[in-house]
N, C-alpha and C positions, 0 to 999 in steps of 0.2 A: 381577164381580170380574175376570176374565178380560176383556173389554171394555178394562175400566180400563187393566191392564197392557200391553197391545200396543201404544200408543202409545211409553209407555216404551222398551219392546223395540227398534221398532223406532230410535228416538230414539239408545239404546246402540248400536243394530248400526250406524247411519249414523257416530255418531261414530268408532267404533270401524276404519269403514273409511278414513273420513277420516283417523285417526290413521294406520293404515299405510300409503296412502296417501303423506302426508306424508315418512314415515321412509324409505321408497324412496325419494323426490326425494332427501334429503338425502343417503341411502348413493350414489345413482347422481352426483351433483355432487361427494363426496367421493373416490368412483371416481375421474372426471374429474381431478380435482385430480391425485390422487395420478399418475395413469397421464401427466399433461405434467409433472408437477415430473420424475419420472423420466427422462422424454423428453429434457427441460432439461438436468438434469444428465448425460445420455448422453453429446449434444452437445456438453457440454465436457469432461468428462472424454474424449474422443475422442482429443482432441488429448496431452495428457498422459500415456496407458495407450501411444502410437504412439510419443512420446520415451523412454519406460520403455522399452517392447521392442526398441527399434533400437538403443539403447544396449548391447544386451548381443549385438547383428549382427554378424556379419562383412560389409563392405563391399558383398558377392555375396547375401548373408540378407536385406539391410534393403531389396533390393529385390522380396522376396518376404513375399506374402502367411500369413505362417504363423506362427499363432502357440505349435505345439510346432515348437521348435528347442534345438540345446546353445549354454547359452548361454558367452558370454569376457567376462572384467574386461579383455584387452588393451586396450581404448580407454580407456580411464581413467588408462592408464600412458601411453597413447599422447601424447595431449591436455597432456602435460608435459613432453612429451620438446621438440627440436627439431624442426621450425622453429614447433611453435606454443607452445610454450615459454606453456602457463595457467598456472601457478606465479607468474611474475610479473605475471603481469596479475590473477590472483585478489588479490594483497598490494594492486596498486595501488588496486584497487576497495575493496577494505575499508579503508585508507588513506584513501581519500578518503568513501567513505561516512559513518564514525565521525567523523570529522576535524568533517565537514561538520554532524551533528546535536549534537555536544560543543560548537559553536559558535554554530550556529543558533537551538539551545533556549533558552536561559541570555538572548540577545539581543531573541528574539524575547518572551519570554515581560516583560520588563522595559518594553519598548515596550506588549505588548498593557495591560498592568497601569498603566502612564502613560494609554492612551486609555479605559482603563475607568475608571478611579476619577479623573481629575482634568478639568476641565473647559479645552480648549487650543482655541486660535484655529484657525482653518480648521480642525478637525478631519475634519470631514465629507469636506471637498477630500481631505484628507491620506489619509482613510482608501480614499476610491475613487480616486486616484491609486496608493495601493501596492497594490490590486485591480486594478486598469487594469494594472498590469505583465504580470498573469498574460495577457491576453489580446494579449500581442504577439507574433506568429511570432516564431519564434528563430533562422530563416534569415534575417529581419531584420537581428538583432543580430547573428550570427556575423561580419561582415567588420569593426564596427569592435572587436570582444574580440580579433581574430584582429590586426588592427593593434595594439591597445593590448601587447595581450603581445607581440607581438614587438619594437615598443619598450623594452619594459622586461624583456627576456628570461626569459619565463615561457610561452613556447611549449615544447610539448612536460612539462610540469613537473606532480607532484602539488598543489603551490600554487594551481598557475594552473585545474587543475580544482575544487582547493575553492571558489575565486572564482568559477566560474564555477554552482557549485550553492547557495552559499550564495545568490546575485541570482537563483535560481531556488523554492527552498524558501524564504527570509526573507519573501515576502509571504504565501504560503500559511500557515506557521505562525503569525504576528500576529494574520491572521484568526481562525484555527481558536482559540487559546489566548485570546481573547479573548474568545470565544464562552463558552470555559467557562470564566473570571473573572467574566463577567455575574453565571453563575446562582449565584456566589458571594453570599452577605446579607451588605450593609455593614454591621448592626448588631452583627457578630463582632467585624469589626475595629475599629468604635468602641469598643464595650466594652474592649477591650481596649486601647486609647491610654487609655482615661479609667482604666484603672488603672496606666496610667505605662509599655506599651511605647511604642518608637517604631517609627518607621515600616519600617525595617530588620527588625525583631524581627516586628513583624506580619506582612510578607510570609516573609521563613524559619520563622514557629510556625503559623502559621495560613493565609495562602495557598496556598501549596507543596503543604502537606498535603491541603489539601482538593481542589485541582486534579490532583494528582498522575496520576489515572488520563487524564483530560485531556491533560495533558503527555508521556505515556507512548503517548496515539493519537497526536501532534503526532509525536513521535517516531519512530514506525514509518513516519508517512508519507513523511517527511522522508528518510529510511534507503531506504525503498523508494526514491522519486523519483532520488537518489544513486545507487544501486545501480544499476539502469536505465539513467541518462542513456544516451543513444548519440549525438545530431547535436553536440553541443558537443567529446565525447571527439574524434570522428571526424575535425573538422576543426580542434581546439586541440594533438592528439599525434600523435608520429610513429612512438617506438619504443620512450621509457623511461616515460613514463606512460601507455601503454593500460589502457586496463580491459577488464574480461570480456565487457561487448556487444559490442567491438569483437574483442575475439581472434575472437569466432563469426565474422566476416570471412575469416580466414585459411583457414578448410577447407576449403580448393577444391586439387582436383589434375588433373591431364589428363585424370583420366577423368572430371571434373564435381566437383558438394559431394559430400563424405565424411559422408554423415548420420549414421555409424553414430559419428562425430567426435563431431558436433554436437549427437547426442543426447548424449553425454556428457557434453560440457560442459555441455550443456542444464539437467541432472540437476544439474551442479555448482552452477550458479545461482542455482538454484532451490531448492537445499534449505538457504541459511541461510537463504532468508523463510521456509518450511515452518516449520524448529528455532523461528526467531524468534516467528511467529507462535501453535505450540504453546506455548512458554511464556509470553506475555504475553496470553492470550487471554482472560483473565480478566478485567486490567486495558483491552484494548482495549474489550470487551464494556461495561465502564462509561464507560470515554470517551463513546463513541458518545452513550450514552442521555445522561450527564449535557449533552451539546453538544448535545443533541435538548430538551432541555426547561429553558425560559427564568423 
């Protein structure tokens, strides 16, 4: 009887080592993981915890290492006063940002919905020609935008930077909104002609909606891209339409950049995408996946 069972035994005790065994490897790899995701996000939060705290510097503070200090809101009044006067270059940025996606979406998204649902000549061409845009320097293009407006006197002008973002964002969002009109079923909106809408009604009852979260990532992108620009601003305005990358330019004085400026503005920047991105992060979160899966 005894005989019998010690193979068993031993059988259990082998597997049994084997099992932990195993769950180590996996706890030690989950370790790993977890100790470089950490690492990762150090790395960049680094940078951002450095703009928080300098922000709240006095000038002689931001060049010391420490991070208990009393902190001051003066830069934050500062950054508005003269001569670097953010106030109007924050309007102008959100001016053109807004401007730029209220126009871009509406455009872009009627085009993608033409290339997805009807069948057009050179398509193909057409579609890697307005992808081919995306991949041309834009020091390129700067000398003949920079002639073209100032022919037609829109240097220096809010106009002339929506112009110049919409032929920046209008082939990225075609692509992208087209992408998630694919993974729309054309047999919705069949059905729904064969019950006598028309094609107007189908796209505002039933496309719209079902893309919505789509158009809503197409959007933020577009908004960020805007928001951001700096070599088109830099070299299209002079002094009535800067925007906010470019004000960061100004905060220089004798004694070198004013970081403790620049975090501030830094901070200004950066916290409509922060607001932005907290409240639509729910609809971004669906974009993504539905333009992930065909």
């Amino acid at each position: 009887m005894t005989e019998q069972s010690t193979p068993e035994i031993e059988l259990s005790a082998a597997q049994s080592a084997e099992f932990w065994t195993g769950k180590r490897k996996q706890r030690f790899w989950r370790a790993i993981q977890a100790i470089l995701i950490l690492i990762a996000a150090f790395i960049m939060l680094i940078p951002i915890i450095w703009i928080f705290l300098a922000a709240f510097k006095s000038h002689v503070e931001v060049y010391q290492l420490r991070l208990f200090f009393t902190p001051t809101f003066e830069n934050f009044g500062t950054v508005f006063e003269d001569p670097y006067d953010l106030g109007s270059k924050l309007f102008n940025s959100t001016i053109v940002a807004f401007v730029t996606v209220i126009i871009a979406i509406p455009i872009a998204t009627m085009a993608a919905y033409s290339f997805s649902r009807f069948t057009l000549k050179f398509e193909t061409t057409i579609l890697v020609v307005i992808l081919a845009t995306q991949f041309v320097p834009a020091v390129v293009i700067i000398l003949p935008f920079f002639i073209m407006f100032r022919d037609l006197g829109l240097l220096d002008t809010r106009i002339g930077l929506i112009m110049v973002n919409l032929a920046i964002v209008m082939p990225f969002a075609i692509w992208m909104i087209k992408g998630f009109i694919d993974g729309i079923p054309m047999d919705t909106e069949e059905a729904a002609m064969v019950d006598g809408s028309s094609r107007l009604q189908v796209i505002k009852n039933i496309v719209l909606p079902m893309a919505a979260p789509g158009l809503v990532t197409a959007s933020i992108f577009c908004f960020i891209l805007a928001w951001n620009e700096f070599l088109f601003a830099l070299f299209l305005t002079n002094r009535e339409a800067t925007t906010l990358p470019i004000g960061l330019a100004l905060f220089r004085g004798e004694e070198g950049d004013l970081w403790n400026l620049l975090s501030a503005a830094g901070i200004i920047i950066m916290l409509p995408m922060f607001v932005l991105a907290l409240a639509i992060r729910k609809y971004f979160v669906q974009g993504m996946t539905m333009g992930a899966v065909r």
